[in-house]
C-alpha positions, 0 to 999 in steps of 0.5 A, a space after each residue: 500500500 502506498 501508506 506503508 513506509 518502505 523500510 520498517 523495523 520488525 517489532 520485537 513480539 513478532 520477531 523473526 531470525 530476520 528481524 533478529 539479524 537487522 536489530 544485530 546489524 543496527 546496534 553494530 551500526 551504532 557501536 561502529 559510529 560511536 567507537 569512530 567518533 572516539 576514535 578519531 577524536 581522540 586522534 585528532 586530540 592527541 596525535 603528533 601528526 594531524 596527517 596522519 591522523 586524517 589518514 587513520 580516521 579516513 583509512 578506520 571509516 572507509 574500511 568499516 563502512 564498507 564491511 557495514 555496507 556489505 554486511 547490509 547488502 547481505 541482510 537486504 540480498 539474502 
């Protein structure tokens, strides 16, 4: 139906493996977004050299959000 929202998350009574899996990948997405965060302020606040720095938090995102994009892909496909 056109009033229903594209993405929906699965409410905990009726949840199935697949509801299961998608809250999983939510709370890794949320622990993956606050251990950056940390992360990269703590690099930028007590790193020697903010070149470097800049080059770890891109290197720690990109490869982190790729292997949550995959995993996503994944739950979505599959």
């Amino acid at each position: 139906m056109p009033t229903e929202p594209i993405f929906s998350v699965p409410i905990i009574e009726t949840i199935s493996l697949d509801g299961a899996f998608l809250w999983v990948f939510l709370a890794l997405c949320v622990v993956f977004i606050a251990h950056a965060v940390v992360a990269t302020y703590h690099w930028f606040t007590y790193g020697s050299e903010r070149a470097i720095s800049l080059l770890s938090a891109i290197i720690y995102i990109g490869v982190g959000g790729c292997l949550l994009i995959m995993m996503g892909l994944t739950l979505l496909v599959f």
